[in-house]
Residue frames as qw, qx, qy, qz and C-alpha x, y, z in Angstrom:
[[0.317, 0.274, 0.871, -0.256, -5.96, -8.31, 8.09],
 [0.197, -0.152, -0.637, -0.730, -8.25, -8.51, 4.95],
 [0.431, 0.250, 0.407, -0.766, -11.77, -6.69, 5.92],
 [0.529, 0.534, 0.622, -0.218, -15.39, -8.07, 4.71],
 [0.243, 0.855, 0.054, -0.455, -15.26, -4.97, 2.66],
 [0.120, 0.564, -0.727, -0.372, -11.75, -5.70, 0.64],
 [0.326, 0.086, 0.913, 0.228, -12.97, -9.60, -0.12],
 [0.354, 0.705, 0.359, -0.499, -16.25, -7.76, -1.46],
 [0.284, 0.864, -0.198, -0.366, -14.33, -5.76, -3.54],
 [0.170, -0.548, 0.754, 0.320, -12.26, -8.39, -4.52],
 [0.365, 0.311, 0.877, -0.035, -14.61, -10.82, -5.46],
 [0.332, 0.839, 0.183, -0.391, -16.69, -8.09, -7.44],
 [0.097, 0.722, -0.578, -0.368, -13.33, -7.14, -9.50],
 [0.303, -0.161, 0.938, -0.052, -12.95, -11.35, -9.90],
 [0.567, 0.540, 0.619, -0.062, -15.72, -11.80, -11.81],
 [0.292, 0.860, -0.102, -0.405, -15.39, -8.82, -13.84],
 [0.007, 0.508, -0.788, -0.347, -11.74, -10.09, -14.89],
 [0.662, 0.082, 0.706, -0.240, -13.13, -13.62, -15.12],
 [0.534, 0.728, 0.395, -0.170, -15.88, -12.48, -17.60],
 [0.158, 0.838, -0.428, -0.300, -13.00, -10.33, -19.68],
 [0.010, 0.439, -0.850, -0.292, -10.71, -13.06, -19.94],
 [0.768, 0.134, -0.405, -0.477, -12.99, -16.03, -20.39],
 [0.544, 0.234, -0.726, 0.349, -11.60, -17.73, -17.56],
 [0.557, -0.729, -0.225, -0.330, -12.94, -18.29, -14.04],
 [0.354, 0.447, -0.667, 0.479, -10.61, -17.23, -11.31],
 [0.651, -0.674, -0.348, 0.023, -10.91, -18.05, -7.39],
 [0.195, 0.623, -0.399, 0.644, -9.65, -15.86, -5.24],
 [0.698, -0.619, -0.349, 0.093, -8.85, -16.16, -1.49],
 [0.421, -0.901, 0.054, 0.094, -7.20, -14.49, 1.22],
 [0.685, 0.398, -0.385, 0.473, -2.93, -13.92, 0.48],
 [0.724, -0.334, -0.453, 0.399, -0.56, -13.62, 3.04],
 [0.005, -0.996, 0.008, -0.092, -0.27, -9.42, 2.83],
 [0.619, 0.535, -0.209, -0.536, 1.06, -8.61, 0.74],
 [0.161, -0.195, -0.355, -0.900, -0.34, -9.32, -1.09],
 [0.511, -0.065, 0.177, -0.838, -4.03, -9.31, -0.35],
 [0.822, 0.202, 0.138, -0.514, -5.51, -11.58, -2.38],
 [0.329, -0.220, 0.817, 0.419, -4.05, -14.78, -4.13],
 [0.799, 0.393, 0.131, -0.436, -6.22, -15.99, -7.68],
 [0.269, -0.282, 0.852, 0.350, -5.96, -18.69, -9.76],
 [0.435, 0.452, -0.330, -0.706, -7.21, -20.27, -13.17],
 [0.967, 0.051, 0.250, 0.024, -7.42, -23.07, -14.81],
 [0.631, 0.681, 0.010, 0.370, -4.49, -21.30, -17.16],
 [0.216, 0.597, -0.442, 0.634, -2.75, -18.78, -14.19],
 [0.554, -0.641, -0.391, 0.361, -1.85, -17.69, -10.80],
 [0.073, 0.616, -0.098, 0.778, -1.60, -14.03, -9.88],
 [0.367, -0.322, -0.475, 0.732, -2.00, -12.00, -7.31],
 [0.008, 0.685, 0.251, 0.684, -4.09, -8.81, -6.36],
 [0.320, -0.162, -0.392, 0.847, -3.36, -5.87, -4.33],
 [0.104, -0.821, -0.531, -0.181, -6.67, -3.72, -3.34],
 [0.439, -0.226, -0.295, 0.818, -5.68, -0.57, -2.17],
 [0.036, 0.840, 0.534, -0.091, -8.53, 2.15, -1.12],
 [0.244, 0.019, 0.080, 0.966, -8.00, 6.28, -2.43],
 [0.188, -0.674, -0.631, 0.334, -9.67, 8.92, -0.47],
 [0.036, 0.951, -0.011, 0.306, -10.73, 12.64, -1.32],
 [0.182, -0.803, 0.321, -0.468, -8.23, 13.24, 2.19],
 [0.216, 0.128, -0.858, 0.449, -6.66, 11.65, 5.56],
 [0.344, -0.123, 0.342, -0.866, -9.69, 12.99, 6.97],
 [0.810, 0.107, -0.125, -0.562, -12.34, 11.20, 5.03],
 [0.701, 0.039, -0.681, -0.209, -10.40, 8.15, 5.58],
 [0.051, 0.209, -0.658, 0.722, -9.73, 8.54, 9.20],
 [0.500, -0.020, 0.296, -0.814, -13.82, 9.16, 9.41],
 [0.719, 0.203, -0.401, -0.531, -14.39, 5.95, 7.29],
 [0.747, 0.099, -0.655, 0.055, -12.32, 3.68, 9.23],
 [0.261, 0.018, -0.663, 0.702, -12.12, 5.04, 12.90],
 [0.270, -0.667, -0.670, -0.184, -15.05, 4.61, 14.83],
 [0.457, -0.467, -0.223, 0.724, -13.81, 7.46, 16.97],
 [0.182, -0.168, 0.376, 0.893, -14.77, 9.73, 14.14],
 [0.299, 0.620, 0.608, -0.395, -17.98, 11.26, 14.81],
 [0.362, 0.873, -0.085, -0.315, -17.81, 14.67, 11.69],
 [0.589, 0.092, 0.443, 0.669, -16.14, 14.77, 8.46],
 [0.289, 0.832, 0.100, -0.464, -16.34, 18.17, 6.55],
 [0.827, 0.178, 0.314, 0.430, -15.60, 18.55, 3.26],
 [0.031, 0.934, -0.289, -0.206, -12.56, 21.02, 2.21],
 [0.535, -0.216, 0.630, 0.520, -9.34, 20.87, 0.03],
 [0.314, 0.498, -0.385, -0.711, -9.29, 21.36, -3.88],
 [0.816, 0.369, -0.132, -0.425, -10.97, 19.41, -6.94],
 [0.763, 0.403, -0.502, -0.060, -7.94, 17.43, -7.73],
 [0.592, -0.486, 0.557, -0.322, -6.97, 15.75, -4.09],
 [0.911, 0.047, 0.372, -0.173, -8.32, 12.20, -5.20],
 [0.684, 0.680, -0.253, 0.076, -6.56, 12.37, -8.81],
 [0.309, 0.696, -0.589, 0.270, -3.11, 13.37, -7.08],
 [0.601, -0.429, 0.577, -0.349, -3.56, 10.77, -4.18],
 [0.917, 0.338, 0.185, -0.099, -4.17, 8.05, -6.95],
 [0.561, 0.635, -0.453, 0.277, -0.78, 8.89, -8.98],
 [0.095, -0.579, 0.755, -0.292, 1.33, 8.86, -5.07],
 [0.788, -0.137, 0.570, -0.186, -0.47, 5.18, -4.21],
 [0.917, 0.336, 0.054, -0.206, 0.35, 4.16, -7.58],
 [0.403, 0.642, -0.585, 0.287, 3.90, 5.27, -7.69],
 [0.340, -0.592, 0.597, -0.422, 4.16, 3.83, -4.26],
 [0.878, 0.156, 0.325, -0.315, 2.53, 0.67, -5.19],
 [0.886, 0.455, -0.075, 0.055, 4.67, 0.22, -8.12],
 [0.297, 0.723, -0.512, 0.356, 7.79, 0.94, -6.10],
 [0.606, -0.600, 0.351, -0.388, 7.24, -1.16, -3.46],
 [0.385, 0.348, -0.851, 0.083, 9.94, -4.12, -2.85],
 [0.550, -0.131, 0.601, -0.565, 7.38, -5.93, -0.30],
 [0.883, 0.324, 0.098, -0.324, 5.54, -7.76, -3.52],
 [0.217, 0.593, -0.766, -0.123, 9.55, -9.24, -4.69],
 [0.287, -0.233, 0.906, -0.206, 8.61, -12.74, -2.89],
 [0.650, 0.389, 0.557, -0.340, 5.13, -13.29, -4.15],
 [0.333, 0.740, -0.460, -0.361, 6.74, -12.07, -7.49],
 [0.265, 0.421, -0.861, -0.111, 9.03, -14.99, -7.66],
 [0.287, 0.126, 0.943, -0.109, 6.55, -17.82, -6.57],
 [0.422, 0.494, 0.757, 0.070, 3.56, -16.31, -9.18],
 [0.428, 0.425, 0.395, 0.693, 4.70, -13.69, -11.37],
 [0.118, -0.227, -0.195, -0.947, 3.10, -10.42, -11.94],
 [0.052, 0.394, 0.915, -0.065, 0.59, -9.29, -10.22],
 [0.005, 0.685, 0.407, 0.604, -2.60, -7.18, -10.67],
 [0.016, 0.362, 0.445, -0.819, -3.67, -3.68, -8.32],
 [0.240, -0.725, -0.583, -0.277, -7.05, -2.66, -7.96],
 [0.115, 0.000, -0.528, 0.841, -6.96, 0.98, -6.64],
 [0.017, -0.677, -0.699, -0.230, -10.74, 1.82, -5.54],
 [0.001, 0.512, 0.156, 0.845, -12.45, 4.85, -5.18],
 [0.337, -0.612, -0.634, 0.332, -13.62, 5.88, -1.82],
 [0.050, -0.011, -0.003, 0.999, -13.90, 9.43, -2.58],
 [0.245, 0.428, 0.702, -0.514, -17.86, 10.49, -1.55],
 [0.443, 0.786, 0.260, -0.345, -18.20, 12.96, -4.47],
 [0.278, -0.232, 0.676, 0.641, -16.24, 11.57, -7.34],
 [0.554, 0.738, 0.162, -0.348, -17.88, 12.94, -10.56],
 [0.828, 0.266, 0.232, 0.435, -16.55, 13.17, -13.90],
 [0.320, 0.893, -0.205, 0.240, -15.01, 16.42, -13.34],
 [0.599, -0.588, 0.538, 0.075, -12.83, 14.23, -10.79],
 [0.820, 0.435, 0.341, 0.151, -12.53, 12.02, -13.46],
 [0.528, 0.806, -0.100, 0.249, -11.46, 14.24, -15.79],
 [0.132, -0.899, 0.395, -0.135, -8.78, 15.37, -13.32],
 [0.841, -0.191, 0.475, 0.175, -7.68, 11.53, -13.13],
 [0.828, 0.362, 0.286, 0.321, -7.14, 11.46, -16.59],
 [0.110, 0.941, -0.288, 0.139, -5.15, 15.26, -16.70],
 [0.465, -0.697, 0.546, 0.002, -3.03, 13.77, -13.98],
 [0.872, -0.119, 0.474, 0.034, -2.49, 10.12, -15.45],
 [0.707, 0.620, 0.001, 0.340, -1.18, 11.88, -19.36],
 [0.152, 0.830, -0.461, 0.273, 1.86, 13.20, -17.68],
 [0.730, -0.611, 0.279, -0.121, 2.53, 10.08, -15.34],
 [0.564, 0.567, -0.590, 0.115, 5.47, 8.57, -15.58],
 [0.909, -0.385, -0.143, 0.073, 6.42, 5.89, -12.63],
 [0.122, -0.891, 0.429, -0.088, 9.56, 7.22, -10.44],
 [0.045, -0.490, 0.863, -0.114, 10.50, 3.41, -9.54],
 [0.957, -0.014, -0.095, -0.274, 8.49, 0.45, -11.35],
 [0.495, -0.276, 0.822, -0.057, 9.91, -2.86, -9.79],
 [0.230, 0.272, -0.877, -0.323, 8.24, -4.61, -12.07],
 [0.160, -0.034, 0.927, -0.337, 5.70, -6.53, -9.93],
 [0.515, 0.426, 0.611, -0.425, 2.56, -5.60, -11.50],
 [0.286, 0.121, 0.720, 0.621, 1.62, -6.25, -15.08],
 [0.033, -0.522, -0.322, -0.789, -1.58, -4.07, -14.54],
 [0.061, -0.152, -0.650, 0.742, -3.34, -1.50, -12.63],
 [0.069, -0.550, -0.577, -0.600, -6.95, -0.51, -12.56],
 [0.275, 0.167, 0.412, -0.852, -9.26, 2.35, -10.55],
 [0.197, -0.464, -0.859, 0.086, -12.33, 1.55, -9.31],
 [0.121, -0.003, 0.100, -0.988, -14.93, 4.32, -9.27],
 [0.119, 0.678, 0.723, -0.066, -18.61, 5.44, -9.31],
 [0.151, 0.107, 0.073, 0.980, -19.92, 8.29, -10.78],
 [0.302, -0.001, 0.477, -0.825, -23.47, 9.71, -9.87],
 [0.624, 0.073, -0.548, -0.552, -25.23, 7.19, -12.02],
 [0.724, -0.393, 0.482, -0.298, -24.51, 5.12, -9.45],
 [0.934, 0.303, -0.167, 0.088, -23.04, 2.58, -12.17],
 [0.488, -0.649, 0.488, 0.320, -19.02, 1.41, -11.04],
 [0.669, 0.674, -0.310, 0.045, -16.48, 1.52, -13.68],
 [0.854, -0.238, 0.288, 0.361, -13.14, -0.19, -13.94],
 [0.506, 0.827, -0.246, -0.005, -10.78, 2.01, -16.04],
 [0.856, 0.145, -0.033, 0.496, -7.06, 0.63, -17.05],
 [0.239, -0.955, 0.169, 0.044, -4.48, 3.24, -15.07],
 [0.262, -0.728, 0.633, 0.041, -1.20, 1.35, -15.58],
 [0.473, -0.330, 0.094, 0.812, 0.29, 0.81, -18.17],
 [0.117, 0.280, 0.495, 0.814, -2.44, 2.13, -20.18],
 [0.148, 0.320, 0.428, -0.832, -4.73, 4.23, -19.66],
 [0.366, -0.362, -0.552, -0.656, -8.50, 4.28, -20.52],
 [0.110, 0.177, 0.660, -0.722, -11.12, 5.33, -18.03],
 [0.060, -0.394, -0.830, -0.389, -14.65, 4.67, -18.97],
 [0.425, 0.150, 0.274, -0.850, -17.85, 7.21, -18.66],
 [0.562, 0.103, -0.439, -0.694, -19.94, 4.99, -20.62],
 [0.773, -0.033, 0.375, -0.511, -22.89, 2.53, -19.39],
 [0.878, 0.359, -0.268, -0.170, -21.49, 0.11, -22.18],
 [0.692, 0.276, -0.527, 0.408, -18.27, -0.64, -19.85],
 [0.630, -0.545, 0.095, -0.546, -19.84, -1.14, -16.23],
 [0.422, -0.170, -0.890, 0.020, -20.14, -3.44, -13.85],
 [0.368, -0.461, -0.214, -0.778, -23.39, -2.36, -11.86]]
């Protein structure tokens, strides 16, 4: 079930692309998977939202009201190496093979939900992301991007798959 929160974020990302390609898309609810269906006047795609936490913990405390304390512990590069296993998992997953064959390629949108991503996370995204190599692309997505904030409070979109460019700069936002 697709949350307030994930059409938010989808709809947020949706413009962004929109405004990139010159093309306005609508998006609405997909039948999971994928999330999201979108369309053009020019395509149809698909987009998969998929949230990456510092920990189990922090997401346990983010999404289970039963979860009164969260503490933070673990090392610097958690978020970085959780990002590479959702992506390899994401890009190995034979679940997206049907929506595949009725509208091609689609797009993943992992987001940050990490509390204190900085750019020395960052930096550890991008350490991890020059040695990645995918164990088992299917094929289903034609790109991936991460979704972040850094303490400017500005959100960035950076390209994670198959290229790679992560933005620190106020010239390649969406705010």
């Amino acid at each position: 079930m697709i949350t307030d929160g994930q059409r938010n974020t989808a709809q947020r990302f949706i413009a962004l692309l929109s405004e990139k390609e010159g093309s306005s898309y609508s998006v609405r609810d997909g039948p999971d998977p994928p999330d999201f269906l979108l369309n053009s006047i020019s395509r149809t795609s698909w987009l998969e939202v998929t949230d990456i936490y510092m920990s189990e913990a922090q997401a346990k405390f983010v999404n289970c009201r039963e979860e009164k304390t969260f503490e933070f512990s673990g090392t610097g590069d958690e978020t970085a190496v959780r990002l590479i296993n959702q992506l390899n998992r994401k890009l190995a997953n034979s679940n997206y093979a049907q929506i595949f064959r009725q509208r091609g390629q689609g797009i993943l949108l992992l987001t940050c939900c990490d509390f204190v991503f900085d750019e020395v996370n960052l930096a550890r995204v991008e350490q991890c992301l020059a040695g990645f190599t995918p164990i088992d692309n299917l094929g289903y997505f034609s790109i991936a991007y991460f979704e972040y904030r850094l303490p400017s409070g500005y959100r960035f979109y950076g390209e994670v798959y198959p290229g790679r460019e992560l933005p620190t700069s106020p010239l390649i936002r969406h705010g």
